[in-house]
TORKOL-4160 file (C-alpha; in steps of 0.2 Angstrom, whole numbers, padded with zeros to 4 digits, m for minus):
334
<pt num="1" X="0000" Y="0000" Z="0000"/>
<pt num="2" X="0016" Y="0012" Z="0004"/>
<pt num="3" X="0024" Y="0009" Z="m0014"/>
<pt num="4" X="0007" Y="0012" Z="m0020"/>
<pt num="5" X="0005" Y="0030" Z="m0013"/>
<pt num="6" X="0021" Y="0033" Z="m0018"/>
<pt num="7" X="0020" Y="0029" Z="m0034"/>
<pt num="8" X="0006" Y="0038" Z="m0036"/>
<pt num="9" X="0015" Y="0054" Z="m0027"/>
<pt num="10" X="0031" Y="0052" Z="m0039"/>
<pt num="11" X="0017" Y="0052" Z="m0053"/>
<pt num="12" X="0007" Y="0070" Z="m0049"/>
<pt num="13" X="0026" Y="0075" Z="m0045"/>
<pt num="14" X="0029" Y="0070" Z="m0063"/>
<pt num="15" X="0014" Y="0077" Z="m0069"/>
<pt num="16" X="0017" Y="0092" Z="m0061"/>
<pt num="17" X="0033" Y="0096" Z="m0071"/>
<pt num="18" X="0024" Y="0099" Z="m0084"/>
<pt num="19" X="0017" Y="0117" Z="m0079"/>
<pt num="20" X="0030" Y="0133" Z="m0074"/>
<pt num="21" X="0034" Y="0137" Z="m0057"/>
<pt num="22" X="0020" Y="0149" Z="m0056"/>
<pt num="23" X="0005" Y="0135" Z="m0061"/>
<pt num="24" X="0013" Y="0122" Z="m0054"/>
<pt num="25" X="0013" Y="0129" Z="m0035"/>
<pt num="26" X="m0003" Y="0134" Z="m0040"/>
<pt num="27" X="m0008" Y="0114" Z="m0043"/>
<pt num="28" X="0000" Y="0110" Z="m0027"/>
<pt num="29" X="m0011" Y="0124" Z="m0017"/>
<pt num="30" X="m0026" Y="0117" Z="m0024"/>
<pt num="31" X="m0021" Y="0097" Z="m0020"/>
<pt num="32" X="m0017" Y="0106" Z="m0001"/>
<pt num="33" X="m0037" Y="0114" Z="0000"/>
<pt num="34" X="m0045" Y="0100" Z="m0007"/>
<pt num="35" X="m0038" Y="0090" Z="0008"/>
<pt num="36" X="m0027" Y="0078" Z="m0005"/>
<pt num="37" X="m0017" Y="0068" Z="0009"/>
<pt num="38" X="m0032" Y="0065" Z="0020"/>
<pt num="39" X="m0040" Y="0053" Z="0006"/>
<pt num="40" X="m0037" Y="0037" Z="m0001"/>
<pt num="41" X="m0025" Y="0029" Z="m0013"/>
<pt num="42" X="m0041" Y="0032" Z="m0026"/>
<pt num="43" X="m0048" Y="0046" Z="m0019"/>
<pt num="44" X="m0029" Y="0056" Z="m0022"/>
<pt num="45" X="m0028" Y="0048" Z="m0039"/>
<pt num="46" X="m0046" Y="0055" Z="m0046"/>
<pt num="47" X="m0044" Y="0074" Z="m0036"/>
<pt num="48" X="m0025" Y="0073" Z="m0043"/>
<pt num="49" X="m0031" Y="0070" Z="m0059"/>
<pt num="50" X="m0044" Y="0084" Z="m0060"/>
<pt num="51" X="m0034" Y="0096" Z="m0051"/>
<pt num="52" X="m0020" Y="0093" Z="m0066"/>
<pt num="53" X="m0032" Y="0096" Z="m0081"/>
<pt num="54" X="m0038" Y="0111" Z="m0071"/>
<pt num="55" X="m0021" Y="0119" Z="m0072"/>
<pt num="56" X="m0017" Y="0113" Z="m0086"/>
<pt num="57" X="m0033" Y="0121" Z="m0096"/>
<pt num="58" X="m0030" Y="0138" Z="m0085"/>
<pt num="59" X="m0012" Y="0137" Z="m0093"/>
<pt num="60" X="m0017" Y="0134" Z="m0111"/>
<pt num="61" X="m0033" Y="0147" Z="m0108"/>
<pt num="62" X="m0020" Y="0161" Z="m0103"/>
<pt num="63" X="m0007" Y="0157" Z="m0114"/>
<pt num="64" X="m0021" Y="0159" Z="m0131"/>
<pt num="65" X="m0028" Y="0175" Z="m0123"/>
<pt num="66" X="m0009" Y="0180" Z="m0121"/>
<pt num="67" X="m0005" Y="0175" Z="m0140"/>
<pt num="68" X="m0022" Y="0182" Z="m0145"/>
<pt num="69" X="m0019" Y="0200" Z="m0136"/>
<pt num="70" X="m0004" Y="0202" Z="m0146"/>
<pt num="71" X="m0013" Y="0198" Z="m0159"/>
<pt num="72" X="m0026" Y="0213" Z="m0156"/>
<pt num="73" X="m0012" Y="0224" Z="m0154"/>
<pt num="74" X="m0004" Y="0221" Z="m0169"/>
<pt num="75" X="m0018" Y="0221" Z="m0179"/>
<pt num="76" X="m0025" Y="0237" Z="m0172"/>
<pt num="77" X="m0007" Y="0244" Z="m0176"/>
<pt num="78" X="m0012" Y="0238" Z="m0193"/>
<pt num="79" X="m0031" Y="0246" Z="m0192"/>
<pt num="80" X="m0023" Y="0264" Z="m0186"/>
<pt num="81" X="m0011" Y="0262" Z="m0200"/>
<pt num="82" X="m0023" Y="0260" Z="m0214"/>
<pt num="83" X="m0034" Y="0272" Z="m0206"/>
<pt num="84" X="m0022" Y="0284" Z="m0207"/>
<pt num="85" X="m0018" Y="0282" Z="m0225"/>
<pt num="86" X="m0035" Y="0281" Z="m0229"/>
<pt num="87" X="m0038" Y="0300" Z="m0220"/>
<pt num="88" X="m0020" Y="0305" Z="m0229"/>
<pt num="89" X="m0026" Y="0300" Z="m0244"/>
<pt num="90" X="m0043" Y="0308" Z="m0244"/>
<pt num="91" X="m0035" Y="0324" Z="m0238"/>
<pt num="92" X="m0026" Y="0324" Z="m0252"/>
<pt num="93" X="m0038" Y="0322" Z="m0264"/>
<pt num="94" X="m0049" Y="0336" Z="m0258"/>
<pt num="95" X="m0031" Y="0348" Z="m0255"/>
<pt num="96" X="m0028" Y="0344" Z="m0275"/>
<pt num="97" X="m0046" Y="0344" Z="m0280"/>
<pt num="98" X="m0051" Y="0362" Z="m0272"/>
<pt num="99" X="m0036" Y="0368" Z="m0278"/>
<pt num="100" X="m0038" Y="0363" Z="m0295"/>
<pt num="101" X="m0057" Y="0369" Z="m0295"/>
<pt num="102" X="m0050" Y="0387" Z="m0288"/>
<pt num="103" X="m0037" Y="0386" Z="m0303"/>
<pt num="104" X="m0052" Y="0383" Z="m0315"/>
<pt num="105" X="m0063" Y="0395" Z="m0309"/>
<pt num="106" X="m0051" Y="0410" Z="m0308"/>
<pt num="107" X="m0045" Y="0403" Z="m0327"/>
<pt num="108" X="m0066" Y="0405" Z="m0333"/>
<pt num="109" X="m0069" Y="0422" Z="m0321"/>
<pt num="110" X="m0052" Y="0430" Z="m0326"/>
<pt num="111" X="m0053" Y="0425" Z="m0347"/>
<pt num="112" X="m0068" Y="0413" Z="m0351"/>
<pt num="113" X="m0083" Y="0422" Z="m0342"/>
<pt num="114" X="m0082" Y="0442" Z="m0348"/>
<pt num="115" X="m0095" Y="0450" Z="m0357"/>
<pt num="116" X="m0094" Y="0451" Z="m0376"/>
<pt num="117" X="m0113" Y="0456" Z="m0377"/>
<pt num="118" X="m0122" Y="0468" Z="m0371"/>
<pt num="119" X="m0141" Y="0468" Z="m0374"/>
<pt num="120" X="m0157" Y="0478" Z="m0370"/>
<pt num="121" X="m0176" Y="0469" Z="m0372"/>
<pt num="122" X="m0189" Y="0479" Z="m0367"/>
<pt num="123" X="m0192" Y="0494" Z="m0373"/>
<pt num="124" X="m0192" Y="0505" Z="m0391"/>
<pt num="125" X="m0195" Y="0521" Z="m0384"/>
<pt num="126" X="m0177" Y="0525" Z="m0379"/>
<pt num="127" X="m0160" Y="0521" Z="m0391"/>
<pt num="128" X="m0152" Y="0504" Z="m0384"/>
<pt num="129" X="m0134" Y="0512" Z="m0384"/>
<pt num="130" X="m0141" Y="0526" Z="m0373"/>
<pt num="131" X="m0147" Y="0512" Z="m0360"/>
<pt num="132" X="m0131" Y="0504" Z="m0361"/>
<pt num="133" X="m0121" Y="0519" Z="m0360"/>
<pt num="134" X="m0129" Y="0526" Z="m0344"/>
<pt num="135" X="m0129" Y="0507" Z="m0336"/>
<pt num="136" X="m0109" Y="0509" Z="m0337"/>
<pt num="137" X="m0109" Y="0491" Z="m0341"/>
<pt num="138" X="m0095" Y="0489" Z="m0355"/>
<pt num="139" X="m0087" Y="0475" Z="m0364"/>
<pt num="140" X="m0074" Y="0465" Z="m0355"/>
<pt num="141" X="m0080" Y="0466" Z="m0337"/>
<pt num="142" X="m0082" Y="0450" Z="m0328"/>
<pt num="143" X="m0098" Y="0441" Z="m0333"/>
<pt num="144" X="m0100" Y="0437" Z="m0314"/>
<pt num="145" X="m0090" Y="0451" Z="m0305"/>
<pt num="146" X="m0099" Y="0454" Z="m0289"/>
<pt num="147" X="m0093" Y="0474" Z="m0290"/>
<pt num="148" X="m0109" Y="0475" Z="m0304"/>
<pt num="149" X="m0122" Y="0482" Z="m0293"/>
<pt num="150" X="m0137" Y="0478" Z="m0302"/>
<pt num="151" X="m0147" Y="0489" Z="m0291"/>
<pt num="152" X="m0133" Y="0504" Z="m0293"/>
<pt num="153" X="m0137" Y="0502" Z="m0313"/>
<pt num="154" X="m0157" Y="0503" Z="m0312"/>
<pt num="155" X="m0157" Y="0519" Z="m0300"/>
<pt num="156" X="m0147" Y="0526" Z="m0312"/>
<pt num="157" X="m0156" Y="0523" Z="m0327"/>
<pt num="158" X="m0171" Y="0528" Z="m0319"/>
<pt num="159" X="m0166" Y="0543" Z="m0316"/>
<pt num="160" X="m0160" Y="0547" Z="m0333"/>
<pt num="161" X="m0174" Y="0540" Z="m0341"/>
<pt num="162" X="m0194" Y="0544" Z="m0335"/>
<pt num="163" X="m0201" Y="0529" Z="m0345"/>
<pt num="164" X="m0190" Y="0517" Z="m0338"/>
<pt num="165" X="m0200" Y="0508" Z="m0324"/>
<pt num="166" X="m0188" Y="0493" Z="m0319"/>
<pt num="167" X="m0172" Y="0485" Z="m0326"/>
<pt num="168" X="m0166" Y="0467" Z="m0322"/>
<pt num="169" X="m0150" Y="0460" Z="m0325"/>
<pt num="170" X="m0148" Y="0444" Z="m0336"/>
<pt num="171" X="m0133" Y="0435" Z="m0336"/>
<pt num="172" X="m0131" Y="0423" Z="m0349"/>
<pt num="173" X="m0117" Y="0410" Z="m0352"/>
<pt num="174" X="m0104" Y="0412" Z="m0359"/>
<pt num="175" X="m0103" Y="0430" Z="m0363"/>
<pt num="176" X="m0120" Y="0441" Z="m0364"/>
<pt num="177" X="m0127" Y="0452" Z="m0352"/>
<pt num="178" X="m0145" Y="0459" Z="m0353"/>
<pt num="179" X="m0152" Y="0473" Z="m0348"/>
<pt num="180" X="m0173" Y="0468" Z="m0346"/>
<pt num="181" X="m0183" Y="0484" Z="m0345"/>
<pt num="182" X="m0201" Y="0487" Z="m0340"/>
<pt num="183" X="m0209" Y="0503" Z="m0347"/>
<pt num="184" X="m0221" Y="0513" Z="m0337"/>
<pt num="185" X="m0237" Y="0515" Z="m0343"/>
<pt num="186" X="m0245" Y="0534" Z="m0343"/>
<pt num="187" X="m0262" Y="0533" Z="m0334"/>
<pt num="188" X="m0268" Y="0553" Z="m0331"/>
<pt num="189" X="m0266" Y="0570" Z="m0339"/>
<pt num="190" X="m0265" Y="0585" Z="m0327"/>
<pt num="191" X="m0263" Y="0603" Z="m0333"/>
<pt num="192" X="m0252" Y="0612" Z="m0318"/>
<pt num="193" X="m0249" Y="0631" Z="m0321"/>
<pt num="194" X="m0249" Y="0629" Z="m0341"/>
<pt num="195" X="m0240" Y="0614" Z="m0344"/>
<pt num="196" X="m0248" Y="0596" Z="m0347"/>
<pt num="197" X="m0240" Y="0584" Z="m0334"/>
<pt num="198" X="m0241" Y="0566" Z="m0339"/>
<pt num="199" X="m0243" Y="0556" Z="m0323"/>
<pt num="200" X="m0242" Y="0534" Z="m0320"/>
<pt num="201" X="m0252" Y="0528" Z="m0307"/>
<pt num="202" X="m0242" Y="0532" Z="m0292"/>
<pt num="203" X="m0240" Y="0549" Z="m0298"/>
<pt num="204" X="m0222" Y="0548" Z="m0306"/>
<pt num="205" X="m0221" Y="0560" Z="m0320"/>
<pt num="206" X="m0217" Y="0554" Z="m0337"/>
<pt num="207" X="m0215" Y="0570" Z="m0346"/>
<pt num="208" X="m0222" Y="0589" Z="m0348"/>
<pt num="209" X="m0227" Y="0599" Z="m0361"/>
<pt num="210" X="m0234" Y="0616" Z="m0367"/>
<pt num="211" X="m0249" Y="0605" Z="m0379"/>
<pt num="212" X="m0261" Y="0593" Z="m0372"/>
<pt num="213" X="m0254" Y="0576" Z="m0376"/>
<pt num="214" X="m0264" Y="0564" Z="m0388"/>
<pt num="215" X="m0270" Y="0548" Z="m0381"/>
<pt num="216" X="m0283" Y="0540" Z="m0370"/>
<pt num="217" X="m0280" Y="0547" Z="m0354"/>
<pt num="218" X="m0290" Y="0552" Z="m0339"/>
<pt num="219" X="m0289" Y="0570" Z="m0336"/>
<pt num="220" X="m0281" Y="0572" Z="m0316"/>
<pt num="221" X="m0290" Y="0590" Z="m0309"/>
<pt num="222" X="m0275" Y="0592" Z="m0296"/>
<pt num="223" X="m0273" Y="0607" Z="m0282"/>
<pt num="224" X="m0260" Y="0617" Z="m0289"/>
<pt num="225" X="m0259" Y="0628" Z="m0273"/>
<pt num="226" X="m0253" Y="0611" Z="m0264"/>
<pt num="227" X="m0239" Y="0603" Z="m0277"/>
<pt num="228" X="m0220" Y="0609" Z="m0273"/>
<pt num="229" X="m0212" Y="0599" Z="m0285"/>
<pt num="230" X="m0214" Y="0590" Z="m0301"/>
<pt num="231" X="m0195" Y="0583" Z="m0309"/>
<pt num="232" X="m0197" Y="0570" Z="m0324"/>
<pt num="233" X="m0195" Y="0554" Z="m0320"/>
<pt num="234" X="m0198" Y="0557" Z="m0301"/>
<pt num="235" X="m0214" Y="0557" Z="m0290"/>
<pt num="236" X="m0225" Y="0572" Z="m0286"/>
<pt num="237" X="m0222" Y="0580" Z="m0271"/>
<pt num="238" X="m0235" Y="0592" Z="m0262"/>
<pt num="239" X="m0241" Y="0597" Z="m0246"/>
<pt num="240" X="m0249" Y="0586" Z="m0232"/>
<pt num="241" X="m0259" Y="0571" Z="m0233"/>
<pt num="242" X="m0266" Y="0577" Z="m0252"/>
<pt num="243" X="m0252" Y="0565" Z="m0260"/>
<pt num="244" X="m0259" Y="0552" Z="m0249"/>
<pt num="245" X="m0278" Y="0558" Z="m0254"/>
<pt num="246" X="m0270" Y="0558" Z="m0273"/>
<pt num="247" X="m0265" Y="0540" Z="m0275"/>
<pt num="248" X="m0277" Y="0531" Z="m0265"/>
<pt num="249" X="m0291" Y="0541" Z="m0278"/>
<pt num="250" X="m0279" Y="0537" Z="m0294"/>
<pt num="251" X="m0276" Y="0518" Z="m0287"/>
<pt num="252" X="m0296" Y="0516" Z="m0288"/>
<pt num="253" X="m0301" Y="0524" Z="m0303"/>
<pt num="254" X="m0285" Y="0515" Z="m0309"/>
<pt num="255" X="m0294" Y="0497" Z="m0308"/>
<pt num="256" X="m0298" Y="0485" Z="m0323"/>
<pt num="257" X="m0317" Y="0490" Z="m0318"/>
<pt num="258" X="m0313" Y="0510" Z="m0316"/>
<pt num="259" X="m0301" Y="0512" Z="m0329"/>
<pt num="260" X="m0308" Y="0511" Z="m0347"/>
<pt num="261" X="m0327" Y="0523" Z="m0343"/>
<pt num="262" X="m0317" Y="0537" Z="m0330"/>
<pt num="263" X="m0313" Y="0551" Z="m0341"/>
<pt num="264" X="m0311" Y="0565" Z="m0326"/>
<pt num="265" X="m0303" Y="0563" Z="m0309"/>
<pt num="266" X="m0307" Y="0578" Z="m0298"/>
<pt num="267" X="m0297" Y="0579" Z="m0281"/>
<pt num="268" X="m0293" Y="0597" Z="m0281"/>
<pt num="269" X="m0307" Y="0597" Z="m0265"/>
<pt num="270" X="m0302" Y="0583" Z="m0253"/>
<pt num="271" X="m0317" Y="0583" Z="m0245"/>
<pt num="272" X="m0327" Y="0580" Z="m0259"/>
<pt num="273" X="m0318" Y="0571" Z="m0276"/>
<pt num="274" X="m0329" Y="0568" Z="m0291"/>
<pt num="275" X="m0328" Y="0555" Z="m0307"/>
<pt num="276" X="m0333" Y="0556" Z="m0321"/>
<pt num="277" X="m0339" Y="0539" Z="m0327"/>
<pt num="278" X="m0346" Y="0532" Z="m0343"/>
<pt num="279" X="m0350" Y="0549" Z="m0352"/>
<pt num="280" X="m0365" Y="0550" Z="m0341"/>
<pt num="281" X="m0363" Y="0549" Z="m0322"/>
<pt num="282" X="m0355" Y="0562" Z="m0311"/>
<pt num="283" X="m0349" Y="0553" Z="m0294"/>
<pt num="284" X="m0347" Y="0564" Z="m0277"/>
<pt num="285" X="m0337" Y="0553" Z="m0266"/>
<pt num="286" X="m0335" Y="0564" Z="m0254"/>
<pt num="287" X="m0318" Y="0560" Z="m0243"/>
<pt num="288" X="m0309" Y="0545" Z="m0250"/>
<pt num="289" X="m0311" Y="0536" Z="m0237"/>
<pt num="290" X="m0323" Y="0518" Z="m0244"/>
<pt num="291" X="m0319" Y="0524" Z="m0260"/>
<pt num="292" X="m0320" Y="0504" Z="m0265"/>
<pt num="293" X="m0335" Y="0501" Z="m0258"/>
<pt num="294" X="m0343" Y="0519" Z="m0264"/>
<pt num="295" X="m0338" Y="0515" Z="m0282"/>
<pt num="296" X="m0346" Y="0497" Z="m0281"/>
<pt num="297" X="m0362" Y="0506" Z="m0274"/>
<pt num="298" X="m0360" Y="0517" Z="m0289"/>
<pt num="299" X="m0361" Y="0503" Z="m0302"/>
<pt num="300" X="m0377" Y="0496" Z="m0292"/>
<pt num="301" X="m0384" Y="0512" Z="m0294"/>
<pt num="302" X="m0381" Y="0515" Z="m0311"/>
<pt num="303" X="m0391" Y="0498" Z="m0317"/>
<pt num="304" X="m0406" Y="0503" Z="m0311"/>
<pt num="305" X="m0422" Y="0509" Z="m0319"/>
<pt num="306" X="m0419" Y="0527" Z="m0316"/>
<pt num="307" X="m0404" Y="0529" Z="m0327"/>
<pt num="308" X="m0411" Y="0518" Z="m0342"/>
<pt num="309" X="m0414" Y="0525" Z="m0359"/>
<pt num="310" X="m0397" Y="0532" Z="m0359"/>
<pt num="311" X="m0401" Y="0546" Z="m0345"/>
<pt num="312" X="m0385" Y="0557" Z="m0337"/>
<pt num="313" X="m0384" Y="0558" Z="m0320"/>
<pt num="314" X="m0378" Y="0565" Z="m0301"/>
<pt num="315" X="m0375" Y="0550" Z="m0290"/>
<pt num="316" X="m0370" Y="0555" Z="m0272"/>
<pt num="317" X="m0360" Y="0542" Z="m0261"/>
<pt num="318" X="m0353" Y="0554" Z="m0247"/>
<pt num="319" X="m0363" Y="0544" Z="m0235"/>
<pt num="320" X="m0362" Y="0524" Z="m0240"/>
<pt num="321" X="m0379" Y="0522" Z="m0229"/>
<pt num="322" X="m0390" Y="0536" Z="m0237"/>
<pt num="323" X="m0383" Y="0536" Z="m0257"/>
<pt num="324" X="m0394" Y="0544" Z="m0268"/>
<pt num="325" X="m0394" Y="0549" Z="m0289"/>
<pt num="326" X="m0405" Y="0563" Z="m0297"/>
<pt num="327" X="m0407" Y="0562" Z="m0317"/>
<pt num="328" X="m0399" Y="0578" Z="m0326"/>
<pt num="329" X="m0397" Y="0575" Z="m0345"/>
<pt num="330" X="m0390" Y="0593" Z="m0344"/>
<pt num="331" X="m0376" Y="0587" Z="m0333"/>
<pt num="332" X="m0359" Y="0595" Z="m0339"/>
<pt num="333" X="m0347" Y="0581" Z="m0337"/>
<pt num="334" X="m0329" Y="0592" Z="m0341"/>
């Protein structure tokens, strides 16, 4: 029974060789806890046994997780490499790329991209070289040069030109600039101290003259006592709230309703304006205050029975709530 223990001791001695210092007092520790010397010739075979392919598979597990951490390492030294190149070479490509895109466009702003052309569409009434010249666009500036102040170059021409109501610049690849005009379109007459003032909409005066000019205009009765100023090409300019009066009065009888029966607009009495409609109604407004809703009563008014046959007419809308019309085929409508 002796050599029999001691056979098997020799043997886990034996076995035991097999780990490094370190694993194999860690296989005698555990023989020591699980009380090996206090069991059987059996019992220290079997615990032995297990005890060895304990360590044993500890060993191999550390030793892999050793091998495959240096693994890790070096292949994240690979990732971080590629990485890198990958960033470099991106870097580049957008360096060189952006660099190559500045080079081309400062090759197309600089001697591809200047203005050869120069066109005006819009209007007859003034000479295109005229247009051009005041503009100060000339051939050889750069097509897309932020330094051409679109809005410099219509306030100019305005000024210059009283017909001119807007002007848009149109740049057109590879080398045509246009200047896109919009003409204004005369609306009223006015006589002002002898001279025949035609007005647009908003009052802006087109032109003046000594002879009453030919066309179908509504004549404007204006309070001369109350205008300052009138310059071509600019708005009139006179006292108070009257300009205010003016426009809101001009804007109404303006309308695609108003404008093609209104052959006399009367505001030289704020207080009490007066149309001349259709060749046979004279309208009292009163203030202009409702003038929209005045004028709509008017029509109302002037379909009923009272003015059929072709009868002429006073219709009085001062007061919205109490408008009234008496026949006058003797009515004097100048």
């Amino acid at each position: 029974m002796a050599d029999n223990k001691n056979k098997i001791q020799k043997s886990h001695i034996a076995a035991a060789e097999d780990f490094d210092t370190k694993e194999r007092r860690r296989y005698f520790r555990l023989l020591k806890s699980m009380k090996y010397r206090k069991k059987d010739a059996k019992g220290q075979e079997e615990l032995a046994g297990r005890m060895h392919d304990l360590v044993k598979s500890n060993a191999e597990r550390q030793a892999y997780e050793e091998k495959f951490a240096h693994n890790i390492s070096v292949t994240s030294k690979h990732e971080r490499r590629r990485k890198f190149k990958l960033r470099w070479r991106v870097y580049t490509f957008l360096i060189t790329g952006g660099a190559v895109l500045f080079l081309v466009g400062f090759l197309l702003y600089s001697y591809v991209l200047v203005v050869e052309n120069i066109n005006v569409v819009g209007t007859d009434r003034y000479a295109a070289e005229d247009l051009i010249s005041e503009s100060g666009l000339e051939p050889g500036d750069k097509l897309l040069s932020l330094s051409i102040d679109a809005g410099a170059i219509e306030e100019r021409i305005i000024d210059r030109f009283p017909y001119i109501k807007s002007v848009k610049l149109k740049r057109s690849l590879p080398d045509t600039m246009t200047l896109v005009v919009t003409e204004e379109v005369p609306v009223f007459v006015s006589e002002v101290y002898g001279e025949y003032y035609l007005l647009t909409e908003e009052m802006r005066v087109l032109e003046r003259s000594r002879e009453q000019p030919e066309g179908d205009y509504i004549r404007l009765k204006l309070p001369e006592e109350e205008i300052r100023t009138a310059r071509d090409g600019h708005v009139l300019e006179m006292d108070g709230n009257m300009l205010d009066v003016v426009l809101r009065a001009a804007k109404a009888v303006s309308s695609e309703t108003m404008r093609e029966g209104t052959s006399v607009l009367d505001v030289r009495d704020r207080f009490n304006i007066l149309i001349s409609y259709g060749g046979r109604f004279r309208l009292e407004l009163g203030t202009v205050n409702d003038i929209d809703i005045k004028l709509s009563l008017a029509f109302e008014i002037m379909k009923s029975d009272k003015f059929a046959g072709g009868n002429k007419g006073t219709i009085y809308l001062d007061d919205v709530n109490r408008a009234s019309a008496i026949i006058d085929n003797e009515l004097d409508l100048d």
